[in-house]
C-alpha positions in Angstrom: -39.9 1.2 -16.2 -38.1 0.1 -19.4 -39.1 -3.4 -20.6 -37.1 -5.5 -22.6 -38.0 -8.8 -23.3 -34.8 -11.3 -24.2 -36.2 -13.8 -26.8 -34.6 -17.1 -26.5 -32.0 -16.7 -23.5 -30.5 -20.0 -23.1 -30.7 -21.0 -26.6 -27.2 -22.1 -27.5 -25.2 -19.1 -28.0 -27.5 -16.9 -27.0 -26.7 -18.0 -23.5 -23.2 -16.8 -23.5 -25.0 -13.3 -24.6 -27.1 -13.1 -22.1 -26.6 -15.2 -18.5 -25.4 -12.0 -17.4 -28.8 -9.9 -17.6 -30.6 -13.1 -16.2 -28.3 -13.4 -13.3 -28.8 -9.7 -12.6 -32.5 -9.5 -13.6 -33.6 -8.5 -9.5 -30.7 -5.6 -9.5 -31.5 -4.3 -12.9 -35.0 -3.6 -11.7 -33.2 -0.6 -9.2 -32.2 0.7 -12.3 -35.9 0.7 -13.5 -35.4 -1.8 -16.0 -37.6 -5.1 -16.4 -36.6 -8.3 -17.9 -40.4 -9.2 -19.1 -41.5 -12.6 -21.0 -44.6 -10.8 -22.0 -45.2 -9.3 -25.4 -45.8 -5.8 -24.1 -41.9 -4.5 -24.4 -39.9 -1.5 -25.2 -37.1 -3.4 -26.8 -36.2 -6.8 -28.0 -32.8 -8.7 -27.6 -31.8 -11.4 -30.3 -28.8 -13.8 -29.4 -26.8 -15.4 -32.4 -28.8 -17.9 -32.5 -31.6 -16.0 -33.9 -29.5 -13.7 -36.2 -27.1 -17.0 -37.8 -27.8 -20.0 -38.7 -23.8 -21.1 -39.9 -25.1 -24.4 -40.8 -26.8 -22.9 -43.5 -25.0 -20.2 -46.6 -24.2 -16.9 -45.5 -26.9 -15.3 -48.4 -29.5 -17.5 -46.3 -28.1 -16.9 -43.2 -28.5 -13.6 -43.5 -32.0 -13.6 -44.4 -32.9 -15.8 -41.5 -31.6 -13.2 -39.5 -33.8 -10.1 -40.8 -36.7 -12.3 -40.3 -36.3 -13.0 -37.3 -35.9 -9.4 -36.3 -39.0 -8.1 -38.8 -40.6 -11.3 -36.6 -39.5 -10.9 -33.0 -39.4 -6.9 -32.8 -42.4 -6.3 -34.8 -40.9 -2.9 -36.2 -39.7 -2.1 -32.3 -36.0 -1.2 -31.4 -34.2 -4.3 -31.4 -30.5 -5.1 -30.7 -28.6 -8.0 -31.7 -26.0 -9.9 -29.8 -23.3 -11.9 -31.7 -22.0 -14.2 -28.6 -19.8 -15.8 -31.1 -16.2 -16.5 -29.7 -14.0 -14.4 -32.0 -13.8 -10.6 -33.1 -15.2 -12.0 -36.8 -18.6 -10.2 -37.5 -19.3 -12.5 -40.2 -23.1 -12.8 -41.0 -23.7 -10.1 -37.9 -22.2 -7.2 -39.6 -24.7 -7.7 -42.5 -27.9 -8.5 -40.5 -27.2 -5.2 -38.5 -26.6 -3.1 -41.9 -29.4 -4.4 -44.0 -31.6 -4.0 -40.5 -32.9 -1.6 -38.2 -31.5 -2.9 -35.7 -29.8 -0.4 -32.8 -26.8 -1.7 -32.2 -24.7 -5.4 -32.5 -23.5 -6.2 -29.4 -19.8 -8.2 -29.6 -17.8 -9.5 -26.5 -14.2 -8.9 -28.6 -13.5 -6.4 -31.7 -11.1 -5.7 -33.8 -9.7 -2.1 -32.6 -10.7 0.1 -35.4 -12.9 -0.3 -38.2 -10.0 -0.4 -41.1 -9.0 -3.7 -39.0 -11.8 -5.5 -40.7 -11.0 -3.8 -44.2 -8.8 -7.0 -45.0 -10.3 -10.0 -46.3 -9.4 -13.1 -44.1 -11.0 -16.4 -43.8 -14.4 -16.3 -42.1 -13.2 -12.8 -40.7 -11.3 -14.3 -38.3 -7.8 -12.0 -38.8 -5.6 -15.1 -36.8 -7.2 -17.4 -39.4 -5.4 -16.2 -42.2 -7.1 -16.2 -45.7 -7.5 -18.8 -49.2 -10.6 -20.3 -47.6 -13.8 -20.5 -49.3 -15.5 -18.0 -47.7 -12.9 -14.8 -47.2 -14.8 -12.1 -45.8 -13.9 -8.6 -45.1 -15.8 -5.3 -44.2 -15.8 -1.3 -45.2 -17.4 -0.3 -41.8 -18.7 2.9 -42.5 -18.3 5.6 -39.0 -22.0 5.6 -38.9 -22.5 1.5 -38.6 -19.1 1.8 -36.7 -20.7 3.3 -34.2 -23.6 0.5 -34.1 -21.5 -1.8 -33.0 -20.5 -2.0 -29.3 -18.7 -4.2 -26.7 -21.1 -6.0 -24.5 -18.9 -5.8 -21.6 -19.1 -9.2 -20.9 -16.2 -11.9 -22.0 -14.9 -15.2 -20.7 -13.5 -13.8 -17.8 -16.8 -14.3 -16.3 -17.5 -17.8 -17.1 -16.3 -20.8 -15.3 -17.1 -24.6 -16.4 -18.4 -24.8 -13.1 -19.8 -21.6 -12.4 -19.2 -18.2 -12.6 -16.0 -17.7 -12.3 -15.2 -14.5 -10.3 -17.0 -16.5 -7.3 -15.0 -19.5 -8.1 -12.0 -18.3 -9.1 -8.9 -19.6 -7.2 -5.3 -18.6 -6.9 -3.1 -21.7 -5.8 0.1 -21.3 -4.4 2.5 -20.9 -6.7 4.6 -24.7 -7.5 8.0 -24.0 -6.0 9.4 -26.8 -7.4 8.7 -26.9 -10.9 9.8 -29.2 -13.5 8.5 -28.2 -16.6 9.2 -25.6 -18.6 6.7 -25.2 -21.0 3.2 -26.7 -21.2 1.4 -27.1 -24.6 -1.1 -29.5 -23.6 -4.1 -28.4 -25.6 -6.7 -29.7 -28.3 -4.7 -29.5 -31.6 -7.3 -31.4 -33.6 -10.7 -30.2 -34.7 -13.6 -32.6 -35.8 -15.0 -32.0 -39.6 -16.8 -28.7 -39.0 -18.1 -25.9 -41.5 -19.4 -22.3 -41.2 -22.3 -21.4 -44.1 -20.7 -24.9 -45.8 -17.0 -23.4 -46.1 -14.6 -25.8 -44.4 -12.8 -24.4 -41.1 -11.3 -27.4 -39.1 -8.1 -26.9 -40.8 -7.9 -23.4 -40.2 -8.2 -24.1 -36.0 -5.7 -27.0 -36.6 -3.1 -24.8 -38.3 -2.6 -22.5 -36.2 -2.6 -25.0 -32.9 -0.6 -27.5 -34.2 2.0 -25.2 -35.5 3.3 -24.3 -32.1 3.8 -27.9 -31.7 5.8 -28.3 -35.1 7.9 -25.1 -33.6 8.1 -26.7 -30.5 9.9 -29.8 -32.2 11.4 -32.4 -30.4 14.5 -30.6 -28.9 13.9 -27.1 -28.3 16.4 -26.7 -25.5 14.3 -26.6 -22.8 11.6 -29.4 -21.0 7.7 -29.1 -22.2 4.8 -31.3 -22.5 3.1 -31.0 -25.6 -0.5 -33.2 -27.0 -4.1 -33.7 -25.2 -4.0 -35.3 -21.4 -7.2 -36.1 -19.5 -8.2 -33.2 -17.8 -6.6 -34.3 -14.3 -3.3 -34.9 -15.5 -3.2 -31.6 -17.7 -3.9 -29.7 -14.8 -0.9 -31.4 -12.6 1.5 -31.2 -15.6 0.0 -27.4 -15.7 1.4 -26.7 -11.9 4.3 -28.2 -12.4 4.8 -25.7 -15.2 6.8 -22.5 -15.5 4.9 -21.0 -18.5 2.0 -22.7 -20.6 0.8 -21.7 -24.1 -2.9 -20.2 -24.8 -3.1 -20.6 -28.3 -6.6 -19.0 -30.1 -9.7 -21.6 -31.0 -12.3 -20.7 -32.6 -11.8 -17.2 -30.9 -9.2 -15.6 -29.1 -10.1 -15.6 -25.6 -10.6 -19.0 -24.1 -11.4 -20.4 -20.8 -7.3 -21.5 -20.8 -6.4 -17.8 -20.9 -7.7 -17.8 -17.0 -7.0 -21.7 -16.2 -3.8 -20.9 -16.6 -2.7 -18.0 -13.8 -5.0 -20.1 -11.5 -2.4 -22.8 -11.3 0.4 -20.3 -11.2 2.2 -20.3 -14.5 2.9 -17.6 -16.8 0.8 -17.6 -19.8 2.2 -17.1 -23.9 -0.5 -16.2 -25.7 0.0 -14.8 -29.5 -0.1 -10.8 -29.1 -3.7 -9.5 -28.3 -2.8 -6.0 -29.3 -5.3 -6.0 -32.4 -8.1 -7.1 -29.8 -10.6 -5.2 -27.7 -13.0 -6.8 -24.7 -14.5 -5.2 -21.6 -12.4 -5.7 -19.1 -9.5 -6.5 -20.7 -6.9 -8.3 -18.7 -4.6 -8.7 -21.8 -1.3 -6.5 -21.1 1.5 -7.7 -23.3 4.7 -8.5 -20.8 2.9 -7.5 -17.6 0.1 -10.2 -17.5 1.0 -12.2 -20.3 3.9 -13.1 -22.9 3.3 -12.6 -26.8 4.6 -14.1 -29.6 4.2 -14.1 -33.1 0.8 -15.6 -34.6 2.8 -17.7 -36.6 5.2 -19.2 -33.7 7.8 -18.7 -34.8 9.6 -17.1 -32.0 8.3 -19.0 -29.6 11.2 -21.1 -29.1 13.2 -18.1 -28.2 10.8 -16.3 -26.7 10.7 -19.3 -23.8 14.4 -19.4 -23.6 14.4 -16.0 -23.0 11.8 -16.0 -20.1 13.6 -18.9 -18.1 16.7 -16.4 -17.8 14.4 -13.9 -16.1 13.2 -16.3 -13.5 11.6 -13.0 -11.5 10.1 -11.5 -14.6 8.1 -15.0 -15.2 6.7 -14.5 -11.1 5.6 -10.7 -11.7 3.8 -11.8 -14.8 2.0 -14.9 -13.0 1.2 -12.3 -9.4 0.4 -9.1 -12.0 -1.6 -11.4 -13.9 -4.1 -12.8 -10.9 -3.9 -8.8 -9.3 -5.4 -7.7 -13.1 -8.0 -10.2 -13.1 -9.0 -9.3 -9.4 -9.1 -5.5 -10.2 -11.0 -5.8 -13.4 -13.4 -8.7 -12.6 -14.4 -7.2 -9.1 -16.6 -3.8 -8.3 -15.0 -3.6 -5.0 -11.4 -2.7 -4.5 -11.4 0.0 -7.8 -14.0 2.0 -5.2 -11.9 1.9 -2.1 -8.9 3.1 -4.4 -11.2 6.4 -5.2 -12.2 6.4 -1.9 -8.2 7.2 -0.6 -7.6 9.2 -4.0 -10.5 11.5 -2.8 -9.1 11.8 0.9 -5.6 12.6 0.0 -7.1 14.9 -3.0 -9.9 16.7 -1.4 -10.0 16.4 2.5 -8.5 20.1 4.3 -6.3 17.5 6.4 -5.0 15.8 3.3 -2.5 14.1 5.2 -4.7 12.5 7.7 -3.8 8.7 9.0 -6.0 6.5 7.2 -7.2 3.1 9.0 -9.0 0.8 6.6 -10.5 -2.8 7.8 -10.6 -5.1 4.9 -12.6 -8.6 5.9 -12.8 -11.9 4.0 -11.1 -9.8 1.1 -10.6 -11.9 -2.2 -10.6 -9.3 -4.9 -7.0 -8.2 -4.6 -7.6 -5.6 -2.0 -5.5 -7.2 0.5 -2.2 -7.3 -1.8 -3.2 -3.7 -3.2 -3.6 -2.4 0.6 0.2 -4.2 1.6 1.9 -2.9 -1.5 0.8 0.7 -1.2 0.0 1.3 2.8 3.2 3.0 3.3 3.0 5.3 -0.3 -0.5 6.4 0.9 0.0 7.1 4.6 -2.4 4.1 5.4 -2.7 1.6 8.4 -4.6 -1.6 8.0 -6.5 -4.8 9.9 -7.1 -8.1 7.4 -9.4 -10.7 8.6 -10.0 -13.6 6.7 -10.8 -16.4 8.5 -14.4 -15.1 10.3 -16.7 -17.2 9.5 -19.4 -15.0 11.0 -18.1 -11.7 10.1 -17.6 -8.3 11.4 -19.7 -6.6 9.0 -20.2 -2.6 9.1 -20.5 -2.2 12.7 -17.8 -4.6 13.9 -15.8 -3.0 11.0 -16.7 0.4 12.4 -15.9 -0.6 15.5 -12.6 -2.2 15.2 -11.2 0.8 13.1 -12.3 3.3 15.6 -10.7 1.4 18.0 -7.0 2.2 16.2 -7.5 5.6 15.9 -5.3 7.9 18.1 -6.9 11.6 17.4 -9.4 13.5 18.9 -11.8 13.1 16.2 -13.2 10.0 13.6 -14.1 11.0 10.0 -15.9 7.1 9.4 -16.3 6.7 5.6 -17.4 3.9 3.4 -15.2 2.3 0.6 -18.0 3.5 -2.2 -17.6 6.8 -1.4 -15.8 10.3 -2.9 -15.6 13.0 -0.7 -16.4 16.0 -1.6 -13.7 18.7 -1.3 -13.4 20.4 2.3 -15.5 17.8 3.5 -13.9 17.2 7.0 -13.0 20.6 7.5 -16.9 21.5 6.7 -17.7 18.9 10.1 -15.2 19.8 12.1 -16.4 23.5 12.3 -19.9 22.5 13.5 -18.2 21.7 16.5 -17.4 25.5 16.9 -20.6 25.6 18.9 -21.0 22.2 21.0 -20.8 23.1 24.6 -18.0 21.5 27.1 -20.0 18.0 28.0 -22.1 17.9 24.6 -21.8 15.2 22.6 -22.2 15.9 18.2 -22.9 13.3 15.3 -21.7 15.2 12.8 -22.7 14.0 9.2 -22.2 15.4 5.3 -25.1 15.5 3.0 -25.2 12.4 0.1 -24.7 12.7 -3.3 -25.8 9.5 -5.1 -27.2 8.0 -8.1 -31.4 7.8 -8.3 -31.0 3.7 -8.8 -34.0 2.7 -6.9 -37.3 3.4 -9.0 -38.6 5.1 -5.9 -35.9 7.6 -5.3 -37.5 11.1 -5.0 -35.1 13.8 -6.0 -34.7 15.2 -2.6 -34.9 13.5 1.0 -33.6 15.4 4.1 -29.6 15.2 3.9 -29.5 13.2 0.3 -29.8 14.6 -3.2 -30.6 12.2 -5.8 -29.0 12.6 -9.5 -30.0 11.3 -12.7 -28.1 7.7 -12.6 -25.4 8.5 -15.7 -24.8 12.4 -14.3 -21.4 11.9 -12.7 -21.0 8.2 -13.9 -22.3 5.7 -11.3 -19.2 3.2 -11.7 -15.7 3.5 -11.0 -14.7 3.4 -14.7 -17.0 6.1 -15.4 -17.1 8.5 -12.3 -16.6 12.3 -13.5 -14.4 13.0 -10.5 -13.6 16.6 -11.8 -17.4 17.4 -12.6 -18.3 16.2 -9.3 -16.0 18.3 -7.5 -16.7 21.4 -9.3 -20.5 20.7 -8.8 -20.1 20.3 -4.9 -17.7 23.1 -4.4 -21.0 25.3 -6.1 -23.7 23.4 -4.1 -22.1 23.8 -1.0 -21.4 27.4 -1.7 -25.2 28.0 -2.7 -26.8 26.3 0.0 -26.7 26.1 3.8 -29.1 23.6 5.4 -29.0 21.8 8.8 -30.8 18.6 9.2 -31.2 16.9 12.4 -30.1 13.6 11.6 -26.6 11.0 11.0 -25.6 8.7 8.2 -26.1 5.4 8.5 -23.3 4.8 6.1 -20.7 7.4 7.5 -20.1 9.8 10.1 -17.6 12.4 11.7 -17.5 12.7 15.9 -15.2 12.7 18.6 -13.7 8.9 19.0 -14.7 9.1 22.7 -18.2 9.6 21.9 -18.5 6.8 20.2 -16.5 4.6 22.6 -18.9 6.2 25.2 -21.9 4.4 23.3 -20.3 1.2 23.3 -20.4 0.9 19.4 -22.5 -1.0 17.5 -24.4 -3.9 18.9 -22.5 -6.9 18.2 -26.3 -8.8 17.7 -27.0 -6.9 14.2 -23.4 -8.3 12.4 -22.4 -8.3 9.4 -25.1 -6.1 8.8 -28.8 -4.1 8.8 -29.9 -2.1 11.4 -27.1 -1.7 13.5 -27.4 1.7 12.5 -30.8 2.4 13.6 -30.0 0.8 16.7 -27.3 2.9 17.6 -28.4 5.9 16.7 -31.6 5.3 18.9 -29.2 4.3 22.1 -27.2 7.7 21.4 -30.5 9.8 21.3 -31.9 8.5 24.4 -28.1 9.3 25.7 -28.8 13.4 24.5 -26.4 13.4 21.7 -27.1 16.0 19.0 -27.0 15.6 15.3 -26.5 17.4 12.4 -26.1 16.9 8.7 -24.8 20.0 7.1 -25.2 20.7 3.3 -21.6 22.5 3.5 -20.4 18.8 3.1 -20.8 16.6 0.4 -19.7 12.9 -0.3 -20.6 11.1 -3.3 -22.4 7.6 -2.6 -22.0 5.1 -5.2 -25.0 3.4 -3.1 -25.0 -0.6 -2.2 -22.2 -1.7 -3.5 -21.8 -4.3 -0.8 -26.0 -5.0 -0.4 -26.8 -5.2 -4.1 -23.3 -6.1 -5.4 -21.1 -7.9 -3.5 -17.6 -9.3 -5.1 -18.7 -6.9 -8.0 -21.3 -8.9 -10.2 -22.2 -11.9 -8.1 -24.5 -14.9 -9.1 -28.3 -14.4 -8.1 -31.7 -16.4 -8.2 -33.6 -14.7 -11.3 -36.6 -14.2 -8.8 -34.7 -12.8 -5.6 -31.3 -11.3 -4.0 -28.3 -13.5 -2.9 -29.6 -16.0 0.0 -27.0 -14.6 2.5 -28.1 -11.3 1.9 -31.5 -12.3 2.3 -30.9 -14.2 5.4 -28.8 -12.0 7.4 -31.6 -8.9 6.3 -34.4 -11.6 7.8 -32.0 -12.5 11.1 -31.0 -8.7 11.8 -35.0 -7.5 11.6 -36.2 -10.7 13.7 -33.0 -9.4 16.4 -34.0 -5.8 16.5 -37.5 -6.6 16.6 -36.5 -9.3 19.8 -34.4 -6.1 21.5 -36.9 -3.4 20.8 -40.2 -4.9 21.2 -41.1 -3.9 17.1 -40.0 -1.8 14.0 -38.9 2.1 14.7 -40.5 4.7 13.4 -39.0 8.1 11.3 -39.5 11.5 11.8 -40.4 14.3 9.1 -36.7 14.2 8.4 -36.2 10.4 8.0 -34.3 9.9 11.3 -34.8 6.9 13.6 -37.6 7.8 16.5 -35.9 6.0 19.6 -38.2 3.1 21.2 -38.9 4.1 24.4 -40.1 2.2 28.0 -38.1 -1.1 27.2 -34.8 -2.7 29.3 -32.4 -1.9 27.1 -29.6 -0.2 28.4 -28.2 2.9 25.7 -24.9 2.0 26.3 -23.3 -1.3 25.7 -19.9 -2.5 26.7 -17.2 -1.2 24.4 -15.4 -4.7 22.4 -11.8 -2.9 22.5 
């Protein structure tokens, strides 16, 4: 178990630093990392407000900063996190070259190193420069390679929570009557970074889209500070609305802004780089010039392309949901790897998508015809369908002989449907087969052993355990030599996937309605199909990779949890589903020496149930 112990979380900007780990502190312990207030630790996180003090000269700052590492770390590995709001590494870039420190942690940079070479006002590149304190920095490639992006932005953060749960997409105004909103904060209160003056800076740059703006521009805007309320009303009645940079560049108005259904302007990101980065000049935003001055015509422009202004604000929101959700980018590599690696490439494809918010529904309307797919939204269960009524419902539309049932976090290995069907070579007329492939997944759990009967457990970074990192092509390669290597037959089905004739499973009666969404439904069925003679087997010859939980220990992709357990709902629908089987069955089912599901004997229950469809 790594321990790292995170001095100072919620201190000022350290917060913005590090909510993240805190909200994720039960999930990272699957990964065999602890987030420990103890003093026995492997390594020590700093926040900014333990490597700057900008109240204070950047020579002092600076030394406050190597003390507190010589004095929090005592000589460990430390690294620093500059939570600051801009791609400026003023005061951090020195701490971290003058230290031992591992690496500086930023949520923006410049692009390359040579962007910091120039000497602007407090680093800040969209400050300009003739301040008192112009900074700028030869980055060697070794300290270059120090500093990182934390992966972590605004995008995140919501005044009101965080903000890929609360993010909302209103309807679009059809009626708008504004052209342009500039409602923003264009003054800044006295204010100093290590005693150099900076208000004036901020208030250049923000009140020089005003002066731009004028009083007659040729077109209708709203310009000056409004109470919140009435900003956001004269915001939806807007076609586009300025985002102009703060203290940083990315602000919480860069995602106010497609909420309410108006295209953003926003001075050109291009020098910028954040993880994820939602900033894609004319396809979810407009740029102009730092300086404004083409602003004017910029707008003019836009209003003449009336359907170019609604692809930025829908491409916009469809960005956001892609990059700031773990779901959807899996079920895209879950049809790539069908289409790509399945002997019956061309197979129809039924996918059930429920309570959806992440963009899969618009992703699976826009490209169901392209990729040879069918599809069933639900959004308005309250108590939902889950796996098994999911499972359920799409066998229920399939019109061949045989189901290959797959999970959206999975990549199938190549031939892996062919590889099933031919087990069926030998099933008797009458015989019934659950036909399964053997998993591939990522050792997250500390408990994982490297081998259980039908699952092979990899080092967690060997084929990338994300989407953005999954080695597709390495995968592959490795299956195709595994499968050719080995041939093993294990009497057993997966619980998160499986291939069989659709009548078998309509001859079961599915899953038990009792266990939705989710837990033991599984279990349950494959006890009723046992005690109904059905054979198993889980053949080695097929491999899918298994990204593993991303609905049970993810869900919408990095989702808000207690620092002490998992989300409630998860919690109470894993309590209700164990306190239901336990109700049907009498107690808790036991495995075998291959880690399949003994069936409970001597009770009532009937092994097959009445089939929903």
């Amino acid at each position: 178990m790594i321990k790292i112990k995170i001095f100072n979380p919620v201190a000022g900007k350290n917060r913005i630093s590090f909510q993240g780990f805190l909200m994720l502190k039960n999930m990272l312990m699957d990964y065999s990392i602890e987030l420990t207030d103890s003093d026995d630790f492997d390594y020590a996180f700093l926040g900014a407000d333990d490597i700057l003090d900008k109240s204070i000269g950047l020579e002092e700052s600076i030394e406050y900063g190597l003390k507190n590492i010589d004095k929090y770390a005592r000589g460990g590995d430390c690294f620093i996190f500059d939570g600051s709001d801009s791609t400026s590494l003023m005061g951090s870039y020195e701490v971290l070259e003058q230290s031992d420190a591992k690496f500086l942690f930023k949520n923006q940079l410049l692009k390359t190193r040579e962007d910091y070479k120039k000497k602007t006002s407090f680093n800040k590149w969209f400050f300009g420069n003739g301040s008192d304190l112009d900074l700028g920095y030869d980055i060697s490639k070794e300290n270059w390679n120090r500093i990182k992006l934390s992966g972590w932005n605004l995008g995140y953060m919501a005044p009101n929570g965080f903000r890929p749960e609360v993010q909302k997409w209103h309807p679009v105004n059809p009626n708008k009557t504004i052209d342009l909103s500039a409602i923003y904060s264009g003054n800044h209160p006295p204010s100093s970074d290590h005693n150099a003056e900076n208000a004036s800076y901020y208030m250049n740059h923000r009140l020089g889209a005003w002066e731009v703006i004028g009083d007659n521009p040729g077109y209708t805007f709203y310009k000056d500070k409004l109470p919140y309320q009435e900003y956001i009303q004269s915001l939806y009645q807007s076609k586009m609305a300025l985002s102009p940079f703060g203290q940083g560049e990315v602000c919480y108005r860069d995602f106010e802004i497609p909420e309410f259904g108006v295209a953003m302007i926003k001075p050109s990101m291009d020098i910028v780089n954040t993880n994820p980065n939602p900033y894609i000049e004319n396809e979810t935003y407009i740029p102009v010039d730092l300086d404004w001055k083409n602003l004017n015509e910029i707008v003019i422009k836009m209003l003449d392309s009336p359907d170019k202004l609604s692809y930025i604000i829908d491409n916009n929101r469809k960005v956001y949901d892609e990059l700031y959700s773990a779901h959807l980018p899996f079920l895209k590599l879950t049809v790539q790897s069908v289409r790509q690696n399945c002997h019956y490439n061309d197979m129809p494809i039924f996918i059930f998508a429920e309570n959806c918010t992440d963009g899969t529904n618009e992703w699976l309307a826009e490209n169901a015809d392209k990729l040879g797919i069918e599809y069933y939204i639900e959004t308005d269960n309250k108590e939902q369908r889950g796996i098994g009524g999911g499972i359920d419902l799409c066998v229920s539309h399939v019109k061949t002989e045989f189901v290959n049932i797959l999970h959206s976090d999975f990549w199938v290995g190549p031939n892996q449907d062919i590889e099933l069907l031919k087990l069926y070579d030998d099933i008797k007329p009458g015989e019934r087969l659950i036909a399964s492939s053997f998993r591939v997944q990522p050792n997250i759990f500390p408990n994982d052993p490297p081998y259980r009967p039908g699952t092979v457990f990899v080092p967690f970074e060997q084929f990338g355990q994300h989407d953005d990192n999954f080695e597709q092509n390495y995968f592959d390669d490795w299956a195709a030599e595994f499968t050719h290597d080995n041939d093993i037959h294990v009497r057993k089905a997966g619980g998160a996937g499986y291939f069989c004739r659709v009548e078998d499973h309509i001859n079961i009666g599915g899953n038990d309605p009792i266990f939705e969404p989710m837990y033991w439904e599984d279990k349950d069925l494959f006890m009723r199909m046992q005690m109904e003679d059905y054979k198993f087997i889980m053949t080695s010859k097929s491999l899918i990779w298994h990204f593993t939980s991303r609905t049970s220990r993810f869900p919408d992709g990095i989702k808000t949890l207690d620092n002490n357990k998992r989300p409630s709902h998860l919690v109470e629908w894993e309590r209700r589903a164990t306190q239901r089987f336990i109700e049907k069955w009498g107690r808790l089912p036991e495995e075998d020496a291959d880690s399949f599901v003994v069936p409970i004997t001597g009770t009532n229950n009937p092994n097959r149930i009445e089939w929903p469809f």
